[in-house]
N, C-alpha and C positions, 0 to 999 in steps of 0.2 A: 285580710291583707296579704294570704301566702299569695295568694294569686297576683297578686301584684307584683310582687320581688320576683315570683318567677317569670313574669313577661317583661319584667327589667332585664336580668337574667338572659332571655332569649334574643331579646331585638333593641338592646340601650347598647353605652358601651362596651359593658363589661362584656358583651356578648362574644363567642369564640368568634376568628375569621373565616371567611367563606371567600377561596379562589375559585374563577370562572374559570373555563379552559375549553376548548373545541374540542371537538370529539374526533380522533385524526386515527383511521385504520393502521393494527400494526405494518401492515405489508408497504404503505406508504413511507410511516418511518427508517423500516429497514432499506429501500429504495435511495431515500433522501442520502442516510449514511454510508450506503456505497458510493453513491456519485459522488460526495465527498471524497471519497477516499480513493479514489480514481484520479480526481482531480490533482488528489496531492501526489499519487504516486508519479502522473504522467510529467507534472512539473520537475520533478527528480531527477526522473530518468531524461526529458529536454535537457538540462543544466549539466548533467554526464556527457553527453554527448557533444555539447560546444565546446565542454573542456577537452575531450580528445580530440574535438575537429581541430582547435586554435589554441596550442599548446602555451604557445605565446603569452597569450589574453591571461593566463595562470601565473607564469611564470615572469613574464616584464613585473611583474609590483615587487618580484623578490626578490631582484639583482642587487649585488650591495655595490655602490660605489665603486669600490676598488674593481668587480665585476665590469662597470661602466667603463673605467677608465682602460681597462684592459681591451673593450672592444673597441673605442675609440684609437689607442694607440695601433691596435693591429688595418682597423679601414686606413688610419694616416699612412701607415707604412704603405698597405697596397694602394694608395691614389699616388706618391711617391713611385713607385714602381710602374705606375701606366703613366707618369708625367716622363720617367726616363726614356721608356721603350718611345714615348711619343715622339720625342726630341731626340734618339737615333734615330727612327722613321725619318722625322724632316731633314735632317741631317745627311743620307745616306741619298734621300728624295735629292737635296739639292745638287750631292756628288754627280749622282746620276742626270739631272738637266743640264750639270756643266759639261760631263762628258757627250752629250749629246749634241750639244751646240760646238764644243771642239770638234768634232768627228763631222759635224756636217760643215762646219768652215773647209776641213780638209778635204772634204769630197767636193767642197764648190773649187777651192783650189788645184783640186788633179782635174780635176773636169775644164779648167780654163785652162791648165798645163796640157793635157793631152791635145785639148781642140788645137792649142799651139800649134803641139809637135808635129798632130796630123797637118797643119796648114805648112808648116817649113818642111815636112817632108813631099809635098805636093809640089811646093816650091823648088825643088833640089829635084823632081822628075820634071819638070818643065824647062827651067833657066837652066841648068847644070849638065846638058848633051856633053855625051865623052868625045872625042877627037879634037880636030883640029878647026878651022875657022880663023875669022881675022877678030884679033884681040879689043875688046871695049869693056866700058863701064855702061849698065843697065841699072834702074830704079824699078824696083817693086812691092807692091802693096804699101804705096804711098798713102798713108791716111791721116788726117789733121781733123781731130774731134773735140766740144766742146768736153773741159773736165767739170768737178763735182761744184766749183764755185761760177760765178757769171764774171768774164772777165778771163778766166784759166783756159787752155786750150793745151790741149799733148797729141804731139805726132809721133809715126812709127813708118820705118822703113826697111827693104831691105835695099846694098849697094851689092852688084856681084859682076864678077871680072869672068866675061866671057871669051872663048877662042882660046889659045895658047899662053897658059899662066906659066909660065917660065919664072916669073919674080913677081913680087909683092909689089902692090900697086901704093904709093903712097901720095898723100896730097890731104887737102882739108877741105872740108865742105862752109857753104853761107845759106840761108835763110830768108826769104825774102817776103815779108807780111804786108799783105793790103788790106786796108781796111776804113772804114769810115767813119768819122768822129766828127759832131757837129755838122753836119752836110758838108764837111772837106772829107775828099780823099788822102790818108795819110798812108807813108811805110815806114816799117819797123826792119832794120839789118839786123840779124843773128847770125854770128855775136859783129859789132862793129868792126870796122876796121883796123880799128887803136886795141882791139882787142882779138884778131882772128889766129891767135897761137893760141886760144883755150884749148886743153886737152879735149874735152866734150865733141868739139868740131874736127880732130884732127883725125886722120883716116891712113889705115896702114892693114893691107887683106892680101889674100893671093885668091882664097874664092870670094867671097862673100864677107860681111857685117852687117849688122844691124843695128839701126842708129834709132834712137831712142829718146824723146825729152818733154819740155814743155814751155810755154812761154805766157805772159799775162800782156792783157789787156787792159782798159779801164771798162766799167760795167758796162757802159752806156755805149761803146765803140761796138760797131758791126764789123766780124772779119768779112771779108772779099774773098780772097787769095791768098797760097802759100806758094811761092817759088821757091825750088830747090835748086842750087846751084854747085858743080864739085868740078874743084879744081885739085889739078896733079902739081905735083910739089916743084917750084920752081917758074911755075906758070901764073901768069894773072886772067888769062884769058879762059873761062870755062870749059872746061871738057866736056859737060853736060847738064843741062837745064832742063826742068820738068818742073810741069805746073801743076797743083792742085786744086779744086774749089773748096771752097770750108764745107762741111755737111756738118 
């Protein structure tokens, strides 16, 4: 019976164990455990390198707080700083469109003022011969224009005392308006005769005046005509009449 205990022994289960295993060349395993180890250095050395590329990325998780709060206070302060600069900007912007629009009102205004001057100085080489001649009253640059509303109308003249001005010429002027309202022809006296001592009409020059104003209409009235009429002080009978058409 030994023979039997011993093939219990060898193949039951008291029997030792027996691992299987491939048969794997050294040069293979040394191979395997470099790539390993390659692998892990190369990971390393990646993970170094982000951290110096993005300092940040390190650093943002280990701001304390107080860290936070301090960089928050310092951006509030400078967005405070470019809200100011922004608001003297518009500021200084708006100075500068007001001055703009003043300076170009006053350039439209010497620009109407010169054209004036030159036209009254044109007027003063033509009507204002020096010597002698026989003495009248002349009307020039008669003109009657519609104004900014329908219905308003302003005229402009000049009256000048030609020949031998020895004295002031005194007397007062009238207005004479035609115009058309409802398919009647109507006129209008400026200023009435219950009223022709208004200052505005009264006339006192030795060369020249310029007479000046305006008068209203109703919207719907068509002007015609403007007659000017100037009489010398003491007189009822016109010294001189001049028509205009409305343009």
């Amino acid at each position: 019976m030994a023979w039997l205990r011993t093939m219990k022994q060898r193949f039951g289960i008291a029997a030792p164990r027996v691992a299987i295993r491939a048969h794997v060349p050294w040069y293979w395993r040394w191979l395997g455990i470099a790539s390993i180890g390659t692998l892990a250095a190369g990971a390393g050395w990646a993970t170094y390198d982000f951290g110096i590329a993005f300092p940040g990325s390190r650093e943002a998780g280990s701001e304390t707080p107080s860290q936070l709060r301090q960089t928050i206070a310092r951006q509030a302060h400078e967005i405070g700083e470019l809200r100011a600069r922004l608001a003297r900007a518009e500021r200084q912007l708006a100075m500068d469109n007001a001055t703009h629009e003043d300076l170009a009102r006053q350039v439209k205004a010497l620009g109407v003022q010169n054209a004036t001057l030159k036209e009254d100085l044109a007027f003063f080489h033509t009507l204002m011969p020096a010597g002698g001649g026989t003495r009248g009253i002349v009307v020039d640059r008669f003109r009657v224009q519609q104004d900014g509303l329908p219905g308003e109308y302003r005229y402009r003249l000049f009256l000048v005392q030609t020949g031998q001005r020895n004295e002031d010429f005194e007397g007062r002027l009238q207005f004479l308006v035609h115009f058309v309202e409802n398919g009647t022809t109507r006129a209008l006296t400026l200023p009435p005769e219950s009223e022709r001592e208004v200052r505005d009409y009264q006339l006192k020059f030795k060369f020249f005046q310029r007479i000046e104003g305006s008068f209203r209409l109703n919207a719907d009235a068509v002007l015609k005509n403007v007659q000017l009429r100037v009489y010398q002080q003491g007189s009822r009978v016109p010294k001189l009449v001049h028509t205009v058409n409305a343009t």
